[in-house]
KOLTORVEX-694197 format. One record per residue (C-alpha): x, y, z; residue in one letter; residue number from 1. Coordinates in pm, 1 decimal, decimal comma. Last residue first. Layout:
N
+----------+----------+----------+------+-----+
:       px :       py :       pz : type : seq :
+----------+----------+----------+------+-----+
:        X :        Y :        Z :    A : NUM :
...
+----------+----------+----------+------+-----+
This chain:
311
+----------+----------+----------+------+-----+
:       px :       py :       pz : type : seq :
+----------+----------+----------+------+-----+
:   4754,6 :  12824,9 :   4228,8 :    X : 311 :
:   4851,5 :  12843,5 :   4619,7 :    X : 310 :
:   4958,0 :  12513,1 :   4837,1 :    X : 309 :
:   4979,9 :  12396,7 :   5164,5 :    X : 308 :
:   5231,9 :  12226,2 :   5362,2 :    X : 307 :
:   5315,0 :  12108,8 :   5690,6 :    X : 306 :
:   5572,8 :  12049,8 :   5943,0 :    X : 305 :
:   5710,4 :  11943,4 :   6306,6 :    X : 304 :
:   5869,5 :  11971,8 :   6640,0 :    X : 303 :
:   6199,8 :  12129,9 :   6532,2 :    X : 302 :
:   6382,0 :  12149,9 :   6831,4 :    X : 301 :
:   6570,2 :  12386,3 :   7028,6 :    X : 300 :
:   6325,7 :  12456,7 :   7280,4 :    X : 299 :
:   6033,8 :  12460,1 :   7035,2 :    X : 298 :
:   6061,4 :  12497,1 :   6618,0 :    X : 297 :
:   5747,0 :  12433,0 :   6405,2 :    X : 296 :
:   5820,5 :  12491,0 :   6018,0 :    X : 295 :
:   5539,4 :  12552,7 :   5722,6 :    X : 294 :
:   5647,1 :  12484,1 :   5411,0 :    X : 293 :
:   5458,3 :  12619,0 :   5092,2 :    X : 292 :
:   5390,0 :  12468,7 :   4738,3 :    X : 291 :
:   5303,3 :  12756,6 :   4403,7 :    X : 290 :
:   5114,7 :  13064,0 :   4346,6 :    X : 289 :
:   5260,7 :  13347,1 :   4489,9 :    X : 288 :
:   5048,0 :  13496,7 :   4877,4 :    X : 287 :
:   4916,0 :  13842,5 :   4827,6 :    X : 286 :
:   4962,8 :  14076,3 :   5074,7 :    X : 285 :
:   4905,9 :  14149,8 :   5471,1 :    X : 284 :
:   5038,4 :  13842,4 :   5633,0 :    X : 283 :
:   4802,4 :  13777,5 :   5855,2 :    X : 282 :
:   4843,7 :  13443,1 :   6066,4 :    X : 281 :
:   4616,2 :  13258,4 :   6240,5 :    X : 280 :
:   4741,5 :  13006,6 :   6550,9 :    X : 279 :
:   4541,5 :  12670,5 :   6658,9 :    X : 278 :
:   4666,1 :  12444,3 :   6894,5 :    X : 277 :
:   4496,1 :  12082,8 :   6970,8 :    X : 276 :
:   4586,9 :  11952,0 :   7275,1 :    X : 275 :
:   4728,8 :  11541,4 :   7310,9 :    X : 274 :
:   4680,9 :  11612,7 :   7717,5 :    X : 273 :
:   5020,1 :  11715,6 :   7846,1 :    X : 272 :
:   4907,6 :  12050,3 :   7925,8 :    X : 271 :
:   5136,9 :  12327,3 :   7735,6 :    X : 270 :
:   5043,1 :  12692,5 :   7796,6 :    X : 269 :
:   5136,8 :  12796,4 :   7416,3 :    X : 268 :
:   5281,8 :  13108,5 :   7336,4 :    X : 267 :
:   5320,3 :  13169,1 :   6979,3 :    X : 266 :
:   5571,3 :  13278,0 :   6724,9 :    X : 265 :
:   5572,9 :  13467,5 :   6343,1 :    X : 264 :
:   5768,7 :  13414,9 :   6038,0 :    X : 263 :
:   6093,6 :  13303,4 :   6175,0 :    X : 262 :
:   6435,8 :  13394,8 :   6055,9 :    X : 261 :
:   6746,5 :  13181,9 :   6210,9 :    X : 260 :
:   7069,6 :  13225,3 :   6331,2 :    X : 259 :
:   7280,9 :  12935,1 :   6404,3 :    X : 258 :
:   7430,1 :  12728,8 :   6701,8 :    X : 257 :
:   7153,7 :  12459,6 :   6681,5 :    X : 256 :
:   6918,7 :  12716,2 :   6665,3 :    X : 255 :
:   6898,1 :  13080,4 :   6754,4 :    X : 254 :
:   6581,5 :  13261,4 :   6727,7 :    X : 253 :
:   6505,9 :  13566,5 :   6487,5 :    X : 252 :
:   6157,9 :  13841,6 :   6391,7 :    X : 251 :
:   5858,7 :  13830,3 :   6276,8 :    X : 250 :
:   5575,6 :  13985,6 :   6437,3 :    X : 249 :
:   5396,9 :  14154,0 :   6176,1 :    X : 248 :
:   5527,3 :  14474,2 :   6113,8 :    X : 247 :
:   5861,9 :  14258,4 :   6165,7 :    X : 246 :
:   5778,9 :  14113,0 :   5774,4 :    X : 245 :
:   5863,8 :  13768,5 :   5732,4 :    X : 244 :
:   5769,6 :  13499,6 :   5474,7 :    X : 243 :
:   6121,7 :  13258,3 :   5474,1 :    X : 242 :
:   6249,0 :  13206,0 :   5100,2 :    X : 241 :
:   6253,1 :  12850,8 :   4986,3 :    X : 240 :
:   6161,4 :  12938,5 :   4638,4 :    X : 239 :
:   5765,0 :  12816,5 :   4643,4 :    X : 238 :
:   5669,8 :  13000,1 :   4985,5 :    X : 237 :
:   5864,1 :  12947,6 :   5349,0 :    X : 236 :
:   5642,4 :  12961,2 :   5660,4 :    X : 235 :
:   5824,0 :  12951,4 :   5941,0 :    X : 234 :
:   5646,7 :  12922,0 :   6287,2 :    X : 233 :
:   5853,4 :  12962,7 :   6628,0 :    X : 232 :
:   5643,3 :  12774,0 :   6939,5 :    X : 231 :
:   5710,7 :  12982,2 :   7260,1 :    X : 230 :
:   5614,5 :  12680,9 :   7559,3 :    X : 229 :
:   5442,1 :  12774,5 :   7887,7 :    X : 228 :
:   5478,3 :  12508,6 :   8113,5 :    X : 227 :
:   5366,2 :  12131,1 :   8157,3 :    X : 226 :
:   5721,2 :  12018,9 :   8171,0 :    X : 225 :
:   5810,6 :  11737,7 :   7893,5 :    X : 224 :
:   5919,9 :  11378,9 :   8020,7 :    X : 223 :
:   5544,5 :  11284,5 :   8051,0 :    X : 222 :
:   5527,1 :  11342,3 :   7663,7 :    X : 221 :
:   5126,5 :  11415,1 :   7508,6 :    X : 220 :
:   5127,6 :  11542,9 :   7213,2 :    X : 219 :
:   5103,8 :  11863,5 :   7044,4 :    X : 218 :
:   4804,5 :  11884,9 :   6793,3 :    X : 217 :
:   4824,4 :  12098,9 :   6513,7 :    X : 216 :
:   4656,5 :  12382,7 :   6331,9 :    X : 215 :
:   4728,1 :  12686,6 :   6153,1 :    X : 214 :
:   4515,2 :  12912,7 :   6028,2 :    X : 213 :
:   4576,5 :  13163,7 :   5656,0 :    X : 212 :
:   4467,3 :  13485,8 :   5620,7 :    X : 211 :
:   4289,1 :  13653,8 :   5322,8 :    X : 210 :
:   4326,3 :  13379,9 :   5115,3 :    X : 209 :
:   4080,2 :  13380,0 :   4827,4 :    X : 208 :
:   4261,8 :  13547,5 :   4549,3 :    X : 207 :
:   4518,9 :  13324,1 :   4571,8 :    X : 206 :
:   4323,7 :  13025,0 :   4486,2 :    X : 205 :
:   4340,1 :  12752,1 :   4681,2 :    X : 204 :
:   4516,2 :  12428,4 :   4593,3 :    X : 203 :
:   4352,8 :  12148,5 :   4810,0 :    X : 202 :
:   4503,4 :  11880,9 :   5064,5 :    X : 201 :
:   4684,1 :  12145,2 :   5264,6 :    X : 200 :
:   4472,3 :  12425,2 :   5212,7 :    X : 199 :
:   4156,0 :  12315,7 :   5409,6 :    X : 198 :
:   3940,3 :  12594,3 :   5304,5 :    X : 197 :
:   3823,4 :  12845,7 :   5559,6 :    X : 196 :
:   3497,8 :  13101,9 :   5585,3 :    X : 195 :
:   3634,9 :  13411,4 :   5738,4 :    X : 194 :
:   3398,1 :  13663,0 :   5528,2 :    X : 193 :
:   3790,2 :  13840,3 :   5433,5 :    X : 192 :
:   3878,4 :  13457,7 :   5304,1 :    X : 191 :
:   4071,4 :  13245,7 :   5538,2 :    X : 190 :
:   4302,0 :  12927,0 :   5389,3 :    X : 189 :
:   4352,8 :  12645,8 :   5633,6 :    X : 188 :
:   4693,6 :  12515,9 :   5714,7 :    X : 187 :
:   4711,7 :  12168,6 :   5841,1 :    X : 186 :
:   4958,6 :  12015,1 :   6059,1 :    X : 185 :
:   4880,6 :  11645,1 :   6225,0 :    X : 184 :
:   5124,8 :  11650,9 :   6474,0 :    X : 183 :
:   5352,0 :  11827,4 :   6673,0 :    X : 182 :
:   5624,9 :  11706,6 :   6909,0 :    X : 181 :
:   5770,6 :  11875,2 :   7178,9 :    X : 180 :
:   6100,1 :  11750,8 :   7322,0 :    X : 179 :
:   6126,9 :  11555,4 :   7656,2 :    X : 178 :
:   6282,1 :  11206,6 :   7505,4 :    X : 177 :
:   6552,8 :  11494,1 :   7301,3 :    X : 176 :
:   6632,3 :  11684,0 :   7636,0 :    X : 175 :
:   6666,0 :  11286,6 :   7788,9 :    X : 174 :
:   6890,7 :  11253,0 :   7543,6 :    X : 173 :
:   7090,7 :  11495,3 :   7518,3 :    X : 172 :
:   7149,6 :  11461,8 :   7894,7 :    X : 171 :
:   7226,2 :  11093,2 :   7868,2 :    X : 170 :
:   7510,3 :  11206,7 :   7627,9 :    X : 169 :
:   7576,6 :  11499,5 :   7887,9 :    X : 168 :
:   7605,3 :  11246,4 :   8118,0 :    X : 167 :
:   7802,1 :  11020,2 :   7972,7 :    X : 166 :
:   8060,6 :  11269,3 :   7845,3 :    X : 165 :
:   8057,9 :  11398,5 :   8176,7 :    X : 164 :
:   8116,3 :  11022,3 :   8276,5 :    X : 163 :
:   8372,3 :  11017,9 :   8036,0 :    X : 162 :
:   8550,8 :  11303,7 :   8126,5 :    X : 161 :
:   8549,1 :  11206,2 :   8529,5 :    X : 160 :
:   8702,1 :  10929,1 :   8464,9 :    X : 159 :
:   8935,6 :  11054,4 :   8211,1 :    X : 158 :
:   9044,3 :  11316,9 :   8492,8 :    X : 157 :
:   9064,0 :  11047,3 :   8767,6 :    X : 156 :
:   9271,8 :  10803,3 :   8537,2 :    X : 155 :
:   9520,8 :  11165,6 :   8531,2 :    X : 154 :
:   9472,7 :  11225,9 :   8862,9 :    X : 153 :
:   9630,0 :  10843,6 :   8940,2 :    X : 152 :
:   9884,2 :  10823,5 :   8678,8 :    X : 151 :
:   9959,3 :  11197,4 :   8831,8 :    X : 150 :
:   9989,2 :  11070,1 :   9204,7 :    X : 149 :
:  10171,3 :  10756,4 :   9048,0 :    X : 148 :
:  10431,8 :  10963,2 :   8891,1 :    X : 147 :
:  10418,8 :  11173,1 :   9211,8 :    X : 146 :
:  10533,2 :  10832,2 :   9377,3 :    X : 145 :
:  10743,6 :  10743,4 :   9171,4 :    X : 144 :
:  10946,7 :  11128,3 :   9172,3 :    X : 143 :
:  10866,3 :  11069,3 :   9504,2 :    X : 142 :
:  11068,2 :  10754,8 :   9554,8 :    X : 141 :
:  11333,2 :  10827,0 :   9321,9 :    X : 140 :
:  11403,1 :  11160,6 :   9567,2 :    X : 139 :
:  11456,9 :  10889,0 :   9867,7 :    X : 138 :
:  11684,1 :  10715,2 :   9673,1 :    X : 137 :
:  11915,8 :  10983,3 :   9565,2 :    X : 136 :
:  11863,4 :  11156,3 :   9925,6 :    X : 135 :
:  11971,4 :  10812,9 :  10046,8 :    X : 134 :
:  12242,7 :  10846,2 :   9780,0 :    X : 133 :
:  12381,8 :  11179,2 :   9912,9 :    X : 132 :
:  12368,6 :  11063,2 :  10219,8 :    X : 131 :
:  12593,7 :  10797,2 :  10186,6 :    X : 130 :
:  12830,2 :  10979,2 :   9906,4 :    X : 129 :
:  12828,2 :  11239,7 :  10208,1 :    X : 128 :
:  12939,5 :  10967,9 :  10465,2 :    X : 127 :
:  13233,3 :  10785,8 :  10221,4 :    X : 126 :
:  13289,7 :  11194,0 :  10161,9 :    X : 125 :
:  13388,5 :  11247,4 :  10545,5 :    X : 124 :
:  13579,6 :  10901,7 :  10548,4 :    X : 123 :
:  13813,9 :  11027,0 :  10331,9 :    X : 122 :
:  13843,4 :  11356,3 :  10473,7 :    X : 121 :
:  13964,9 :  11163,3 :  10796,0 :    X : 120 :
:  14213,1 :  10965,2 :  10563,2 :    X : 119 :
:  14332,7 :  11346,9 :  10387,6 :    X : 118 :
:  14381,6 :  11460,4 :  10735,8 :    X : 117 :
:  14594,9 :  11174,5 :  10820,0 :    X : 116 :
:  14821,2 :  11225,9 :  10543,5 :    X : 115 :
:  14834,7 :  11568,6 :  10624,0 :    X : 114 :
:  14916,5 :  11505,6 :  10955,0 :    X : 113 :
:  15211,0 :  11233,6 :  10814,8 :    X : 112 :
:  15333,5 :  11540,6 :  10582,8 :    X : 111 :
:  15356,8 :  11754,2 :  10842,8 :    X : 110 :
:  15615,9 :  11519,1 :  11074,0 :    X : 109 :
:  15796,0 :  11454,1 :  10744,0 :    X : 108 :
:  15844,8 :  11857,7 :  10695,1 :    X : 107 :
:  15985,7 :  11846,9 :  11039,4 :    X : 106 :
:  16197,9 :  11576,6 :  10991,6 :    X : 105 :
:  16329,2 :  11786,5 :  10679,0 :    X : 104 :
:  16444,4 :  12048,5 :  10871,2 :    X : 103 :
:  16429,5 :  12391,5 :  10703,2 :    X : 102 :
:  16690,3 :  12633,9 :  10534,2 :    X : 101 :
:  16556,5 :  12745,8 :  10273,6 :    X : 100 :
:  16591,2 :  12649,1 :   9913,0 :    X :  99 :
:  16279,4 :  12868,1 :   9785,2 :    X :  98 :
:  16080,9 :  12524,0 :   9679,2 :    X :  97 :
:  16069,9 :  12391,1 :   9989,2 :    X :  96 :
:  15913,8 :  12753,0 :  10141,0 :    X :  95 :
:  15679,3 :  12739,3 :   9798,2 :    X :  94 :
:  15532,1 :  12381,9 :   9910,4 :    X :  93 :
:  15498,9 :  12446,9 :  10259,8 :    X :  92 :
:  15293,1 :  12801,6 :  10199,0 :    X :  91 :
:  15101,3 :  12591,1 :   9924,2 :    X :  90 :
:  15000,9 :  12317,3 :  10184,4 :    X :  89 :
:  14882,3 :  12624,7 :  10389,3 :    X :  88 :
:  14669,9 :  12740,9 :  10160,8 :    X :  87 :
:  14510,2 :  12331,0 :  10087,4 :    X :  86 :
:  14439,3 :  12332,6 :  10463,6 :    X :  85 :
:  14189,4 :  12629,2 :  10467,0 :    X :  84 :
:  14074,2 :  12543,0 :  10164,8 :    X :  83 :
:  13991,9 :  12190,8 :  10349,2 :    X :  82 :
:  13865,9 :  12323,8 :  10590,2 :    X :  81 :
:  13593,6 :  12493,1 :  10431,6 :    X :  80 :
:  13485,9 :  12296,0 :  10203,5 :    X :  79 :
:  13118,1 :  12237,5 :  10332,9 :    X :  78 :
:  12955,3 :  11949,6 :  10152,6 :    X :  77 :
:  12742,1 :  11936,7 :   9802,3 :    X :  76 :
:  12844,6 :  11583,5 :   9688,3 :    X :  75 :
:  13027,8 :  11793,9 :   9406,5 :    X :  74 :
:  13222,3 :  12032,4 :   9638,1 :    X :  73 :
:  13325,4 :  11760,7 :   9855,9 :    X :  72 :
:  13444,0 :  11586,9 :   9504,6 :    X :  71 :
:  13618,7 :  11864,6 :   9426,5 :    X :  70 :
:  13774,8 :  11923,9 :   9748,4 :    X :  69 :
:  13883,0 :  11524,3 :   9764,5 :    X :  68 :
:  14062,9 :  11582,4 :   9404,0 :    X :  67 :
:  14264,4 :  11966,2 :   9516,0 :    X :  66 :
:  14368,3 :  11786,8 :   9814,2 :    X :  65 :
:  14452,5 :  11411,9 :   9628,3 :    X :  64 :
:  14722,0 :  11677,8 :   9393,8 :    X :  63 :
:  14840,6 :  11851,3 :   9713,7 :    X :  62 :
:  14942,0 :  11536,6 :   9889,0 :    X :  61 :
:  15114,1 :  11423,6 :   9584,4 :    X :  60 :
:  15276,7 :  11760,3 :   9557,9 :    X :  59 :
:  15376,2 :  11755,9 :   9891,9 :    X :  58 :
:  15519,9 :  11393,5 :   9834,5 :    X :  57 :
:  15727,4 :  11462,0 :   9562,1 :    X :  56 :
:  15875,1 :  11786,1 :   9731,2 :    X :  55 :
:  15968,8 :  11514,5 :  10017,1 :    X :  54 :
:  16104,2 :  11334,5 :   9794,5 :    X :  53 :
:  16332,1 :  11543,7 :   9645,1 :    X :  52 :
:  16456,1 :  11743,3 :   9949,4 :    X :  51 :
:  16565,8 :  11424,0 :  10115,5 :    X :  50 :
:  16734,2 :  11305,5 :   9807,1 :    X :  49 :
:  16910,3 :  11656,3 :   9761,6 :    X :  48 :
:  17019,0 :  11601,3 :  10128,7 :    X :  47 :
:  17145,3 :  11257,0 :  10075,0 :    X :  46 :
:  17345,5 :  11399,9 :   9773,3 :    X :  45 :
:  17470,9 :  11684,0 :  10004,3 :    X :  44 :
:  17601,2 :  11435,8 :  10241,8 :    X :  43 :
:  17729,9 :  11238,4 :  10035,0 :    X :  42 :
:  17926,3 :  11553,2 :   9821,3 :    X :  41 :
:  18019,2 :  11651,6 :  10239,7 :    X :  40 :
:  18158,5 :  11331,2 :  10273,5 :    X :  39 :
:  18361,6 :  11309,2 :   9969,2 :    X :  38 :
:  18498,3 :  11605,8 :   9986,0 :    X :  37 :
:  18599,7 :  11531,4 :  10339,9 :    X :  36 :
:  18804,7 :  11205,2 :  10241,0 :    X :  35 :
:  18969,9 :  11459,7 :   9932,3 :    X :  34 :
:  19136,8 :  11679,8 :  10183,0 :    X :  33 :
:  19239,6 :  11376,5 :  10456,5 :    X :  32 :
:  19406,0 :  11248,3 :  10161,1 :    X :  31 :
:  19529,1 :  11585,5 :  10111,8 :    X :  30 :
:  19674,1 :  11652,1 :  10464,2 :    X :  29 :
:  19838,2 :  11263,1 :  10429,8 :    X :  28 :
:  20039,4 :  11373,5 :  10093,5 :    X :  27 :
:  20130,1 :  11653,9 :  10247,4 :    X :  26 :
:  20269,0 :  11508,7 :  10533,0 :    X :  25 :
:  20417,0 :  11234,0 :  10365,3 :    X :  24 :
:  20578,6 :  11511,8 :  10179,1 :    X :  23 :
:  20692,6 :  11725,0 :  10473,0 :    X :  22 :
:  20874,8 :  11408,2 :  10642,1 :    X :  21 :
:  21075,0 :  11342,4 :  10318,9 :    X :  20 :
:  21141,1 :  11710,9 :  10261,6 :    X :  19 :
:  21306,2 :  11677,3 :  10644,3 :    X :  18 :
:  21486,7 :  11346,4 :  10585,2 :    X :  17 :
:  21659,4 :  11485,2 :  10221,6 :    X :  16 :
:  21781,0 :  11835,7 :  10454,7 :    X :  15 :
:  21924,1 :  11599,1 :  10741,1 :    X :  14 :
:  22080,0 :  11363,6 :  10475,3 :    X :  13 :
:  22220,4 :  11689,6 :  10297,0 :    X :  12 :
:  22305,6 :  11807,3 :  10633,3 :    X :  11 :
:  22525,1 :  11503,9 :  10735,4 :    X :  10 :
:  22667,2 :  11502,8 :  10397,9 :    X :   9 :
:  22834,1 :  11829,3 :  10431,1 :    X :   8 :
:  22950,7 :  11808,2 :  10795,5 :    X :   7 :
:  23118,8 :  11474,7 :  10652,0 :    X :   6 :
:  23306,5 :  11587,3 :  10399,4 :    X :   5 :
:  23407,8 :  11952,0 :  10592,0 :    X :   4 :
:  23630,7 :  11670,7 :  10797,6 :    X :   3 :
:  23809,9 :  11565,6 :  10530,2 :    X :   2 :
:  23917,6 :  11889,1 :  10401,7 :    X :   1 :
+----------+----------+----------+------+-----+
């Protein structure tokens, strides 16, 4: 009995120092456990980091992109390129943002180039703002000038208006200096024996006038061509109306603008000499007692007048 003591305890204490040994195993196996854990959630925190900021970045590269193509597109330069390099910024953006599995010192190495690209794009628009303000200036400077061209045509155009004006003023003028003029107008009255009375400081009687004469003297004018001149006579009796009849050789002229009836017209070979003109009229009825006019019209002008009267 005493020696089955023993035997017993030794295995107990055998059994106790084995359980002891597989604890501090255990316990050492999950220490080792939880130290790995730990790395890889570092390591996939880092990673997460990594991932972060270089997304950040892309998108920061892609936002000054989209700006610098805008403003190429607005200084009128050739965007080309840069579409070409904003496509495959997308590419890099969606392959980041599918999760796969890429090396992030590889996305660093692209992100420097397009870093770089986005400085040499930089100093592409410094050189198109350049030009595009030379061609700012340079279009300033012809607008100016072609201000000035018209400033200039337009000081030309009043020039030449008022010396038209001028001239045509002097023009008038010298057509008015060179006009006929007629004096001394008497109408004569003509019985059917042809003897005359001086109508136009006596009343004649009605009865009497057969005919009526008109003379005048047209004076002498060195400014007036020695030509033929047509001399338009209107005669106008006691109510203003104008004695015409086209049996007679009536007919219209135009002056000033306006239409006008004359009683009868005469060529006169004009000489520049103070000549006396005479011109006899028929009218073919009775002439109304009362005042008459008698009107001289030549190139435009009315050259002079008379009277005589009828009781």
């Amino acid at each position: 009995m005493e020696n089955k003591q023993p035997k017993a305890n030794g295995a107990l204490i055998a059994a106790l120092v084995i359980m002891t040994i597989l604890a501090g195993v255990s316990s050492y196996l999950l220490f080792e456990q939880k130290d790995v854990n730990k790395n890889q959630e570092s390591t996939i925190a880092a990673r997460a980091e990594e991932l972060s900021t270089t997304r950040i970045k892309l998108d920061s590269i892609s936002t000054a992109l989209d700006a610098k193509i805008a403003e190429v597109k607005k200084l009128g330069g050739d965007v080309t390129e840069l579409e070409r390099v904003r496509g495959q910024l997308e590419q890099d953006r969606a392959a980041l943002r599918r999760g796969q599995r890429i090396s992030i010192s590889k996305y660093e190495a692209k992100i420097r180039q397009y870093e770089a690209f986005l400085a040499e794009k930089d100093t592409l628009i410094a050189q198109l703002r350049d030009e595009n303000q030379v061609l700012v200036t340079t279009n300033q400077t012809l607008n100016d000038e072609n201000s000035g061209l018209k400033t200039e045509r337009q000081t030309l155009t009043d020039s030449v208006q008022r010396i038209s004006a001028v001239n045509t003023d002097l023009s008038e003028k010298v057509t008015r200096a060179s006009a006929l003029r007629a004096q001394n107008v008497r109408v004569f009255a003509l019985n059917s024996k042809g003897k005359a009375r001086d109508a136009s400081s006596d009343e004649v009687k009605a009865r009497r006038v057969d005919k009526i004469r008109l003379q005048y003297t047209l004076l002498d004018n060195p400014l007036t061509r020695q030509e033929e001149k047509e001399v338009y006579i209107r005669v106008l009796d006691p109510s203003g109306a104008v004695i015409s009849d086209e049996g007679t050789g009536s007919g219209r002229f135009d002056f000033n603008g306006q239409e006008m009836m004359y009683t009868a017209k005469q060529t006169v070979p004009y000489t520049n000499n103070n000549q006396n003109v005479d011109f006899t009229y028929t009218r073919g009825q009775a002439y109304k007692p009362g005042k008459y006019t008698v009107e001289l019209y030549a190139e435009g002008f009315r050259i002079g007048e008379g009277s005589f009267a009828i009781r």
